[in-house]
C-alpha positions as CSV (number, residue, x, y, z in Angstrom):
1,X,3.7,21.0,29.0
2,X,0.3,22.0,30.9
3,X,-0.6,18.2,30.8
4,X,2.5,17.4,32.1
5,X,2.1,19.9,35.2
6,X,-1.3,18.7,35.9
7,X,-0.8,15.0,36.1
8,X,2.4,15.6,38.6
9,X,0.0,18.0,40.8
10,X,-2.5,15.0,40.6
11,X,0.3,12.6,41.5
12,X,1.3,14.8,44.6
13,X,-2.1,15.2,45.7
14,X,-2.7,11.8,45.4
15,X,0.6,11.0,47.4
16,X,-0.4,13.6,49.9
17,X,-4.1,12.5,50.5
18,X,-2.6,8.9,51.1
19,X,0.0,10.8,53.7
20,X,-2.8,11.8,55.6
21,X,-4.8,8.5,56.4
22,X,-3.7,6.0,58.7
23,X,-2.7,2.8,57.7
24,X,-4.8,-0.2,58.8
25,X,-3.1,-3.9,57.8
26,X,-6.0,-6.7,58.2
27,X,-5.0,-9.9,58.7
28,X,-7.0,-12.8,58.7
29,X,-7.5,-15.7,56.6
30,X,-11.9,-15.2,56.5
31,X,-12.2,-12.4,53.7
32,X,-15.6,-11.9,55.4
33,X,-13.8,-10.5,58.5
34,X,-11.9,-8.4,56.4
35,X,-15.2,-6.9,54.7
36,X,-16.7,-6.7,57.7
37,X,-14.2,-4.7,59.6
38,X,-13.7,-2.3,56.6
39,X,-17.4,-1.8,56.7
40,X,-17.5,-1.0,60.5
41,X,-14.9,1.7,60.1
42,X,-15.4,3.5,56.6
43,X,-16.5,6.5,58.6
44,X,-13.7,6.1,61.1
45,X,-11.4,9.4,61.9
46,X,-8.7,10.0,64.7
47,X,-6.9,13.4,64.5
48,X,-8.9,14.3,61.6
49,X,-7.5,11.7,59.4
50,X,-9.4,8.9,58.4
51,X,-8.4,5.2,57.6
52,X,-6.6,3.1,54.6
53,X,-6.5,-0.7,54.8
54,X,-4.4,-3.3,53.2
55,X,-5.0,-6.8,53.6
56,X,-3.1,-10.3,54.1
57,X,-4.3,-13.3,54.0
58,X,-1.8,-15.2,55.6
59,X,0.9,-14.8,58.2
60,X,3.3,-15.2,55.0
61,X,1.5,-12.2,53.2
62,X,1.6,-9.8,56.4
63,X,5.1,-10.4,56.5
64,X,5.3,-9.3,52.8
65,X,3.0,-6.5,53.1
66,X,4.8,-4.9,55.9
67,X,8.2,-5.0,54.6
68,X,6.9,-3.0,51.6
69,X,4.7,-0.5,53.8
70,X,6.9,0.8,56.5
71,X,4.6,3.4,57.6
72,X,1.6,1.2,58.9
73,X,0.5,2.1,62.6
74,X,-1.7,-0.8,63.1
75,X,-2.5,-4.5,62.5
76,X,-5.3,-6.5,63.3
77,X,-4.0,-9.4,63.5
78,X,-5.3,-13.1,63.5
79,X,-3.7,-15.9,65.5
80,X,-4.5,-19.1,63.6
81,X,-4.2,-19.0,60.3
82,X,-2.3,-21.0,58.2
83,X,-1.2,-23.1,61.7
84,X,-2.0,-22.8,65.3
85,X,0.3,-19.8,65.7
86,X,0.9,-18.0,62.7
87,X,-0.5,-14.4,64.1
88,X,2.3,-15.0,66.6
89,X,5.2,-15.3,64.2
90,X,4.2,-12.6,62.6
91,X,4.7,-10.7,65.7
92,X,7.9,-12.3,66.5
93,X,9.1,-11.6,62.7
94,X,8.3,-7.8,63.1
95,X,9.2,-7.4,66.6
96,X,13.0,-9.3,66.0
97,X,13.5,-9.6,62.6
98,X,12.0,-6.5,61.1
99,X,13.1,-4.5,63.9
100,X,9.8,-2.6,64.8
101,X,8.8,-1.6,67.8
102,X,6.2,1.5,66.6
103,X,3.5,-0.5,64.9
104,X,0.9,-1.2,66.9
105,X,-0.5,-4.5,66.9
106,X,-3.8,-5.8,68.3
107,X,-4.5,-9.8,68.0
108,X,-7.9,-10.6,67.6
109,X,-8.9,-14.3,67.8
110,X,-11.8,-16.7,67.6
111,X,-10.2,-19.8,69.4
112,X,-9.1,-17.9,72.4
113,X,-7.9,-21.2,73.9
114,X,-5.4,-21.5,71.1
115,X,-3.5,-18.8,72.2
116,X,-4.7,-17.3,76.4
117,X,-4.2,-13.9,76.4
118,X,-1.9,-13.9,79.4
119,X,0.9,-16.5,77.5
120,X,0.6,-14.0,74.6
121,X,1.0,-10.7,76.9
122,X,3.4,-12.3,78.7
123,X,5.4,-13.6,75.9
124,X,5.2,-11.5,73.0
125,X,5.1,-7.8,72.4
126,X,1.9,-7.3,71.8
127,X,-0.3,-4.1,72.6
128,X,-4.1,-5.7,72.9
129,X,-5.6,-8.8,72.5
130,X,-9.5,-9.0,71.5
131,X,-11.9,-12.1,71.0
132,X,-13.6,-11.6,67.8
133,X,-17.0,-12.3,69.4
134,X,-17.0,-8.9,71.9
135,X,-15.5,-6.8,69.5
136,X,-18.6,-4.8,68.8
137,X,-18.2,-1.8,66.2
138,X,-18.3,0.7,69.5
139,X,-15.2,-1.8,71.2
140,X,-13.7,-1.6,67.6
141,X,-13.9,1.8,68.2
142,X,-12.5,2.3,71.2
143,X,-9.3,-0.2,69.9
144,X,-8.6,1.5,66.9
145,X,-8.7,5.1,68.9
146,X,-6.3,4.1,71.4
147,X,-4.3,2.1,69.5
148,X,-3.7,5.2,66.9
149,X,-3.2,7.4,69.9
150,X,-0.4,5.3,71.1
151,X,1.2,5.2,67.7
152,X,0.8,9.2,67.5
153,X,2.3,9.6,70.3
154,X,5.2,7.3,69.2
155,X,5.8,9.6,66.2
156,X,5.9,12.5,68.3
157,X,8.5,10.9,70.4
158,X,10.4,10.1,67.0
159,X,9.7,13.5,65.4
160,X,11.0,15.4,68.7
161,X,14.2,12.7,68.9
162,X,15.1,13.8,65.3
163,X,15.5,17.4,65.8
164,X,17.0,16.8,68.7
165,X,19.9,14.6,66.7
166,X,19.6,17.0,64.1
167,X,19.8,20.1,66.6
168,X,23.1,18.2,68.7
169,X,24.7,17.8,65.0
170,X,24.1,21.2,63.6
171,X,25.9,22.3,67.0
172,X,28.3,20.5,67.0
173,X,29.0,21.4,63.5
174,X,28.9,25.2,64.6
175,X,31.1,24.5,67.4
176,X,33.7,22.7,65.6
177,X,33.8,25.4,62.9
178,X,33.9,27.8,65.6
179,X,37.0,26.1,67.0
180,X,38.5,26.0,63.9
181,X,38.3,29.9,63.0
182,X,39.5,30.2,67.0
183,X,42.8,27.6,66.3
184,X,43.7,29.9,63.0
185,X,43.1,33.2,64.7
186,X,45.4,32.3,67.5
187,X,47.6,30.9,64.9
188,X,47.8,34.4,63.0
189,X,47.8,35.8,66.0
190,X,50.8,34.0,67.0
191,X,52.9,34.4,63.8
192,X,51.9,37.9,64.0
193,X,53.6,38.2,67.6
194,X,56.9,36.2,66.5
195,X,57.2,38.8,63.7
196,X,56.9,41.9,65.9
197,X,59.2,40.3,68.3
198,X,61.4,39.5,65.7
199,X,61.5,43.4,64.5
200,X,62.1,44.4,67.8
201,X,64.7,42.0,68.3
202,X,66.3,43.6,64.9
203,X,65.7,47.0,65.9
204,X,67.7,46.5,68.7
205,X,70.2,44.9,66.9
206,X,70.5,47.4,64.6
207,X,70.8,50.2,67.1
208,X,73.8,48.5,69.6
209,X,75.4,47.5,66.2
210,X,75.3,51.1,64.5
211,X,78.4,52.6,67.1
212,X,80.8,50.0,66.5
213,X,79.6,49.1,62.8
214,X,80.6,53.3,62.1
215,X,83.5,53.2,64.1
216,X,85.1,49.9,62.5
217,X,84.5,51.9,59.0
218,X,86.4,55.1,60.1
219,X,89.0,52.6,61.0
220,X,89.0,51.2,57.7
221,X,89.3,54.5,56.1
222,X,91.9,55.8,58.2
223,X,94.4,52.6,57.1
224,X,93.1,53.0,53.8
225,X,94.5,56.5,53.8
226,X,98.0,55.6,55.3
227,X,98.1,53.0,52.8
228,X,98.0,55.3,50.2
229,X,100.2,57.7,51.9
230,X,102.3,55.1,52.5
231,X,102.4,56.4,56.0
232,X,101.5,53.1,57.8
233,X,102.7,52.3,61.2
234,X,102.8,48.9,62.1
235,X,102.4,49.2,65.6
236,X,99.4,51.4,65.3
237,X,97.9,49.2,62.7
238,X,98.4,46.2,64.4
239,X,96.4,48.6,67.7
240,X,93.8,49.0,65.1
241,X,93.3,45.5,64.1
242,X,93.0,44.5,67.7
243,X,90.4,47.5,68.1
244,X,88.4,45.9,64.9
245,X,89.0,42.5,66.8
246,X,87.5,43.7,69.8
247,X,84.3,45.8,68.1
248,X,83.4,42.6,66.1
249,X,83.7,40.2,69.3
250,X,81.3,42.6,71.3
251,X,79.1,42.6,67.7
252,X,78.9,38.9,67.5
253,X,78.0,38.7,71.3
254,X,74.8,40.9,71.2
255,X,73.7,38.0,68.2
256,X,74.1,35.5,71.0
257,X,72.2,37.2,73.4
């Protein structure tokens, strides 16, 4: 079990110390370029974090490469490789296909007149263009610093355009819960009203019904008595009846009201 938890803090650390460098993709089709330009910038640091290269060969391989690595902030890019303008398709294929506009890329070339700098500027999305012969280690330098500056500053931009999607949905989420617990508060607040109105609407019924409700029951007992007296009077009965008549009609109009 200790093993265990020693070779997964290992294999974080190692994941973590290869967070922290900056990702350099060489591409040329001379390996000694490749050697040489690692050698120029072993000691090489920007923002306190140094460099980690990977290489291609080809245009075909730099394609490759960068579709698995989708963290690399810069290229170094050849033109002619493998044809006349393979360092430019791979710009085109990362730029349109790919869909990356964050990698810096900075096209270094050897037959200038293969490719003029202004055609390429104009024409492709590009962020420097350097002749292999005045690329001293100090210009290298100075390329490499910039270049990594703009890409910081292009994760910045991401970083702060994240939280602020993140930020906009967490508030809306709070605001739509908050209108939901408004909507069923006035809802409760709303059946709650129709019942007290409803209870004061029966309260009132009850009291204009309690007169006439009594005096039709006296009624009621008095004919039950001459019934069983056998001292009925028609004509006083029939009065009654229409009295009864009468209470109920003004009973059934306060229901209508």
């Amino acid at each position: 079990m200790d093993e265990e938890l020693i070779f997964r803090d290992e294999d974080s650390l190692e994941v973590q110390e290869q967070q922290e460098k900056w990702k350099i993709l060489i591409v040329d089709d001379e390996i000694e370029v490749h050697k040489i330009t690692q050698l120029a910038l072993r000691t090489f640091a920007f923002d306190e974090k140094p460099l980690t290269f990977l290489n291609a060969y080809s245009a075909k391989e730099a394609i490759e490469v960068f579709k698995n690595e989708d963290d690399i902030a810069l290229i170094l890019l050849d033109v002619v490789m493998e044809s006349d303008d393979a360092g430019l398709q791979v710009v085109k294929n990362i730029r349109q296909v790919l869909k990356n506009p964050y990698v810096r890329i900075v096209l270094r070339t050897g037959q200038p007149g293969q490719a003029p700098e202004e055609h390429v500027i104009r024409d492709y999305d590009i962020n420097d263009y350097k002749e292999k012969t005045e690329l001293t280690k100090d210009r290298l330098f100075t390329t490499i610093r910039n270049a990594l500056a703009q890409y910081a500053q292009l994760e910045d931009l991401i970083f702060q355009r994240e939280s602020l999607e993140l930020f906009n949905h967490q508030l809306e989420s709070i605001v739509s819960e908050a209108l939901a617990k408004q909507k069923e508060q006035q809802e409760v607040l709303y059946r709650q009203n129709r019942l007290a109105t409803m209870g004061e609407l029966l309260s009132m019924i009850a009291h204009q019904w309690r007169q006439p409700l009594g005096t039709v029951s006296n009624m009621i007992s008095n004919m039950q008595v001459d019934i069983e007296l056998d001292t009925v009077d028609k004509n006083d009965q029939q009065y009654q009846l229409e009295k009864m008549s009468t209470f109920i009609q003004h009973l059934s109009t306060t229901i209508d009201d």
